[in-house]
Every structure is written in C-alpha cells, then in structure tokens.
C-alpha positions as a Python dict, from the first residue, in 0.01 Angstrom:
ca = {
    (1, 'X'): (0, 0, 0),
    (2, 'X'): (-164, -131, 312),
    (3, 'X'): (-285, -475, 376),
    (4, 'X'): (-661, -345, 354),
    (5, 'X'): (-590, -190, 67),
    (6, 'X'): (-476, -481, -139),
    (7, 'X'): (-774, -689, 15),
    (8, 'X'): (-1035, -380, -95),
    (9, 'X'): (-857, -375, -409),
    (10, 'X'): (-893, -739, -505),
    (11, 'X'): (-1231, -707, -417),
    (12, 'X'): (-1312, -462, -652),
    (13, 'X'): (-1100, -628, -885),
    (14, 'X'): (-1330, -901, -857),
    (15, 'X'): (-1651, -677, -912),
    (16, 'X'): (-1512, -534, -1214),
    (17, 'X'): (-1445, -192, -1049),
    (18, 'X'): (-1203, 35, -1075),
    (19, 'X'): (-1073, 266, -744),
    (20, 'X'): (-1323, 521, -632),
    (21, 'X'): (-1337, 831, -761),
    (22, 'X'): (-1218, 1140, -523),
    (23, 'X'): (-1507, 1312, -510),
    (24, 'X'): (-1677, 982, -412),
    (25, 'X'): (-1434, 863, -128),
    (26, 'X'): (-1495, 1189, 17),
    (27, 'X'): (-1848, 1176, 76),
    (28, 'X'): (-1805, 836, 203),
    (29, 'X'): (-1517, 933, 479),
    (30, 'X'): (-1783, 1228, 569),
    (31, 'X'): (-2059, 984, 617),
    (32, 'X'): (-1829, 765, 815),
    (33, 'X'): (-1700, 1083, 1015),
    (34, 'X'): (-2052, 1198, 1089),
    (35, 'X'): (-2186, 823, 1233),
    (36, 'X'): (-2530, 951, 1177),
    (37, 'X'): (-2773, 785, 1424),
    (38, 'X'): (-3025, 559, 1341),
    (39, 'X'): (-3384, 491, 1536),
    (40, 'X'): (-3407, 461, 1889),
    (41, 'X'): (-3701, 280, 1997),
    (42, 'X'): (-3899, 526, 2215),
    (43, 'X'): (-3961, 236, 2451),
    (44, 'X'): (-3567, 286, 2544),
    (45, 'X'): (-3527, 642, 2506),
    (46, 'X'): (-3772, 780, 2684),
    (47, 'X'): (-3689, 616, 2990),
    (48, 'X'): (-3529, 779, 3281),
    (49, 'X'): (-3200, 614, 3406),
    (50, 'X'): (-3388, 392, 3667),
    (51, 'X'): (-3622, 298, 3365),
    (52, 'X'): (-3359, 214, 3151),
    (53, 'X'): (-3208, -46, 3431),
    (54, 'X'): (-3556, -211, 3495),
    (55, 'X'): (-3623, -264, 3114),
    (56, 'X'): (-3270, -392, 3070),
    (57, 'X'): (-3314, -671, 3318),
    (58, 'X'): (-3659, -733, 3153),
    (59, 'X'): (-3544, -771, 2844),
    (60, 'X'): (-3251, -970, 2973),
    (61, 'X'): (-3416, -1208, 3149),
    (62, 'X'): (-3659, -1264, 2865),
    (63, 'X'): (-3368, -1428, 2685),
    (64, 'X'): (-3275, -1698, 3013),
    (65, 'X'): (-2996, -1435, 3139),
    (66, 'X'): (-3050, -1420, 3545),
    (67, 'X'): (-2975, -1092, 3678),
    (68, 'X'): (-2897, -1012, 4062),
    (69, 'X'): (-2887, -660, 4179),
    (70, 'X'): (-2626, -583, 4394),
    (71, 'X'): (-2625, -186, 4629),
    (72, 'X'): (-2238, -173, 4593),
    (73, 'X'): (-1904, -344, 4481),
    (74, 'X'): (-1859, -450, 4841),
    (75, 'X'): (-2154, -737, 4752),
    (76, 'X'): (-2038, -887, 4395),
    (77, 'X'): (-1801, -1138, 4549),
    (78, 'X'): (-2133, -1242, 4793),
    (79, 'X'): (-2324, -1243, 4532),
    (80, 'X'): (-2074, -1473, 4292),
    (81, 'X'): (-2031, -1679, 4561),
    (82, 'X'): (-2402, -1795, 4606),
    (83, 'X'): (-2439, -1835, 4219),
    (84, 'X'): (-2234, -2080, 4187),
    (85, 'X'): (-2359, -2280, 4459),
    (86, 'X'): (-2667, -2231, 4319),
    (87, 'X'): (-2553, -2372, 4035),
    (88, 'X'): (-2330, -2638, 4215),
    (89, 'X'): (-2051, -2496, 4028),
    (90, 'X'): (-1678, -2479, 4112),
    (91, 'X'): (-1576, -2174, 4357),
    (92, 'X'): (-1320, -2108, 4112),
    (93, 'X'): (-1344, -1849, 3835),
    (94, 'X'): (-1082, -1644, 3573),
    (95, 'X'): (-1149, -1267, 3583),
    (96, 'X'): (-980, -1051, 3304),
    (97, 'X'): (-737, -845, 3433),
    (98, 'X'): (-963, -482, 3363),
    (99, 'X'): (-877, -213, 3627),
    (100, 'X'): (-1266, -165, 3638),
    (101, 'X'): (-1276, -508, 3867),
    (102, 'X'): (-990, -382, 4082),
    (103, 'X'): (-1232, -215, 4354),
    (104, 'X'): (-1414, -534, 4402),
    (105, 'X'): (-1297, -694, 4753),
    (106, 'X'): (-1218, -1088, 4661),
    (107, 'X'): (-1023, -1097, 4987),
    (108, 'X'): (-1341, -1149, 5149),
    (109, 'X'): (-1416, -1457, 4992),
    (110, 'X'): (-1122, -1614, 5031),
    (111, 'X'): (-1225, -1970, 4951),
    (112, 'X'): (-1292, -1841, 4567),
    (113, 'X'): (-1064, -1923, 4407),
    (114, 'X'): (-936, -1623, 4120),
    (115, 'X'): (-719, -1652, 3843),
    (116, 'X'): (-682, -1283, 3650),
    (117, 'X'): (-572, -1366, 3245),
    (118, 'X'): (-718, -1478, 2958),
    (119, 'X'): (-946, -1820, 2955),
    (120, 'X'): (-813, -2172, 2880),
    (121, 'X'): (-971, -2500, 2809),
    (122, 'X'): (-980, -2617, 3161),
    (123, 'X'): (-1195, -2295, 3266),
    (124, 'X'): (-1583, -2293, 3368),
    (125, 'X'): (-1620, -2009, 3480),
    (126, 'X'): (-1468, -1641, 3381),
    (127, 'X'): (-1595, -1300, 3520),
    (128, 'X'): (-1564, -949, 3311),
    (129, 'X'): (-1690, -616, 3275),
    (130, 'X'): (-1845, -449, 3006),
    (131, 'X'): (-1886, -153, 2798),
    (132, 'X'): (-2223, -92, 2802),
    (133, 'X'): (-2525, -259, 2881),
    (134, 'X'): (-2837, -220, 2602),
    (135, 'X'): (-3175, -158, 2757),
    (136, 'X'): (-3328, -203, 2427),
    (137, 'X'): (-3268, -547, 2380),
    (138, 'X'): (-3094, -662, 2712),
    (139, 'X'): (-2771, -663, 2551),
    (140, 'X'): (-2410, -696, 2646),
    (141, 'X'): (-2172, -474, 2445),
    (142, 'X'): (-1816, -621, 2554),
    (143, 'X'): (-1482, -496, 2407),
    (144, 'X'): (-1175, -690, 2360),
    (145, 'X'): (-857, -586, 2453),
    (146, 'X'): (-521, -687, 2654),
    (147, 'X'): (-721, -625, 2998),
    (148, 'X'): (-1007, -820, 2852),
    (149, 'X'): (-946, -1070, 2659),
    (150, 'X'): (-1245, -1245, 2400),
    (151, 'X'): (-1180, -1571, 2542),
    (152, 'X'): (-1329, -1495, 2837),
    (153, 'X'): (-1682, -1442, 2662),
    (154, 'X'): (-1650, -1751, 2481),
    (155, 'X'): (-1471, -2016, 2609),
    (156, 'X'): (-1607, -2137, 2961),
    (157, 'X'): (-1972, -2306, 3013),
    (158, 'X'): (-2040, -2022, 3290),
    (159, 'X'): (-1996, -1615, 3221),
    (160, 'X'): (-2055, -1362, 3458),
    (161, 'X'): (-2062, -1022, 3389),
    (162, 'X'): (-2030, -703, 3599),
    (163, 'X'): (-2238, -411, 3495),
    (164, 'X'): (-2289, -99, 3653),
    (165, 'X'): (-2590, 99, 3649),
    (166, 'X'): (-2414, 375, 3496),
    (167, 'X'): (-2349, 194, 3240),
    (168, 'X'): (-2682, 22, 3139),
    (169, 'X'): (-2757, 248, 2776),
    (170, 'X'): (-3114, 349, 2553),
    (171, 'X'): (-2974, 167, 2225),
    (172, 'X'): (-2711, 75, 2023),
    (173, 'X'): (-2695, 416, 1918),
    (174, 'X'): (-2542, 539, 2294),
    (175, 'X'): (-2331, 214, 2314),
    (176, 'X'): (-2128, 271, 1976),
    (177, 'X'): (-2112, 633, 2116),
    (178, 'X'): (-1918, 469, 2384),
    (179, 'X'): (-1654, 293, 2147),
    (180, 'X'): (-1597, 638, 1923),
    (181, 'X'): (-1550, 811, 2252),
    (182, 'X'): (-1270, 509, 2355),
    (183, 'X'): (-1039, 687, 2055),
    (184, 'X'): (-914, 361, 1942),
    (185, 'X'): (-1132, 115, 1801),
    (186, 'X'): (-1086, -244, 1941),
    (187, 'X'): (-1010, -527, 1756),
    (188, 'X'): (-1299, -699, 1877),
    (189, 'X'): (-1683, -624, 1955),
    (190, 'X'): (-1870, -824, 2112),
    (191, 'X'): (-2265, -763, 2129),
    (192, 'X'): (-2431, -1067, 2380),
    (193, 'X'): (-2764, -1124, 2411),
    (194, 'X'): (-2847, -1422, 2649),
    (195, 'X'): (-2616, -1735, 2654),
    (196, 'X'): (-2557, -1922, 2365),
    (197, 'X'): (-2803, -2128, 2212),
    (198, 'X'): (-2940, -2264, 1865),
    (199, 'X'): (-3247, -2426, 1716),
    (200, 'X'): (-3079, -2628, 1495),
    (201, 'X'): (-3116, -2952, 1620),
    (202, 'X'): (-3490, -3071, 1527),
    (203, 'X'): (-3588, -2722, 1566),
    (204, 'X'): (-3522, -2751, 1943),
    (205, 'X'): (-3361, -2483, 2154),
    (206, 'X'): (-3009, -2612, 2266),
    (207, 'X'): (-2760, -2352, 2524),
    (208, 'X'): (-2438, -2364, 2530),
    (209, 'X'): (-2409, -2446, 2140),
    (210, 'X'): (-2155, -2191, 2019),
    (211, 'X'): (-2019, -2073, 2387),
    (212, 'X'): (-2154, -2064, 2754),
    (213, 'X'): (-2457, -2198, 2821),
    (214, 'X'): (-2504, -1945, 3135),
    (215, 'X'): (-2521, -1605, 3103),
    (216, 'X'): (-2534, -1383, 3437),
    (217, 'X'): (-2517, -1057, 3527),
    (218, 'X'): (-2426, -914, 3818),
    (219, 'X'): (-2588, -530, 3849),
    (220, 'X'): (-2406, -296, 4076),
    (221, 'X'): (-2653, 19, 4186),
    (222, 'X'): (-2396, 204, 4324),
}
C-alpha cells in the first residue's frame, strides 16, 4: 500500500467510509481520464491569437503587472536591463536554468549580472519562463521542476517572467491542456495573477505580502 493510499484511507476512516466500491472507482478514473472541459468565457475564446495577446496584457495590467513587448529574444536582455533601472534595482538577477531561456543573448549585457539555479534569501530579482500565459484573467501558469525551480516565483521582491506569444492561451481550459500534454504531472503548479498583495491590514491593499511585490512580464512577439 502506497503512501496516498494510507492517507485516502485514514480519511475515509475518519468519514466513516468504507473503500469504494469497483463499479464506483471506475467511473471516477473515467471522469478523471476524460478531463471534461468546463466554460470558456467567449470574451477569451473567440479571440484570434493577436486578440488573445492584447486582452492578456489588459487583463494583466489591470492587476499592477507591467508588461513590455519585445519583436524578438535578441531584445529581452535590453529590455531587463532598463526595468530595473527603472526601478533602481540591482543589475543582478537568478534565472532558472530552463533550456527555453537558452536562446536569449545575456552576453550582450554584460554588466548584468546572471546567476542560473534556484533562489536564495539574498536574491531580488529572479527571471523564468512559463507554461502558459491566461488571456482570460491575465494569468501566469508556471510549472515547477529541476530546470525551474518554485523558489524563483516566490522568494525575491522582483519577478520577471518571459512569455512568448505562442504561448499566451483562451482559459484555463487550454493551459491544463498544456500540463496533460507534458506526460508527467509536476509536483508543483503555480497559477499567478499580479504580484502579491493582501487587504488584510485595515482593509488596505499591501504588495509584496506573501511573495514579490513586482510582477513583470516580458512578451516576446516573435
């Protein structure tokens, strides 16, 4: 007996259930085979791809996520260059070691300074990629793995994130599409909407409560 099995068990246990019957358990792996989809919102899915990037940053930057459109990986490191002296931040930055930033030229910024791993305390600023990008909400879907650790989303005050326009997705539907069609499931999924806040404190809006309190994406057209 597995692990999850003793942990399912005890829970049932504790409802005063007994194990499912066969004929039961089988509907329920079909149902979880099948992933039936639930509602898109037609404001999503009846956009084109263009109209799915434009409502994306919309919806993005209705949630204090800034967004710069980029033509081509050639102008990321440009483009995180400038944000950070925007921002009067450090020109130093952790990147997670994903193959999908490998094309990006950070030789030609050589006074950023990159470290590729997971982040530590002493981090403000880490750069990843994502899975998919949800136009329906302006939503970052980010897996973790060895190549991208969940630190990274987390742990610094600053988090950029690359996302392609190929990438940018209706709904949650066509992002969990995505994961199935990764074969394994990660340990860890991440869904991001705008940098961290809460309302909390005297029903005030504070970032950075529960992880960074800037959020921005860098959009690569090409």
């Amino acid at each position: 007996m597995s692990a999850r099995d003793d942990i399912l068990g005890g829970i049932r246990r504790a409802l005063g259930r007994g194990a499912v019957p066969a004929e039961r358990a089988a509907e329920l792996v079909e149902r979880v085979a099948a992933h039936r989809r639930n509602l898109v919102p037609a404001r999503a899915a009846a956009l084109d791809a263009g109209g799915r990037v434009d409502l994306f940053i919309k919806m993005a930057e209705e949630v204090q996520t800034t967004v710069a459109r980029v033509a081509s990986d050639a102008e990321v490191p440009a483009e995180v260059a400038r944000y950070l002296a925007a921002e009067n931040l450090p020109a130093e930055l952790v990147l997670a070691p994903d193959p999908a930033l490998d094309p990006i030229p950070w030789g030609e910024r050589p006074l950023l300074r990159r470290r590729r791993g997971r982040a530590e305390a002493g981090d403000a600023v880490s750069l990843t990629p994502c899975l998919a990008a949800i136009a329906e909400t302006g939503t970052l879907m980010l897996v973790s793995g060895a190549d991208t650790p969940t630190t990274l989303n987390f742990l610094p005050d600053t988090h950029i994130v690359v996302v392609r326009a190929g990438q940018v997705v209706a709904g949650y539907e066509d992002g969990w599409d995505l994961v199935r069609a990764q074969g394994a499931w990660p340990r860890t999924i991440n869904l991001v909407t705008g940098p961290s806040r809460t309302g909390d404190i005297e029903q005030t809006i504070q970032l950075g409560a529960h992880g960074p309190r800037r959020l921005h994406i860098v959009l690569v057209d090409a």
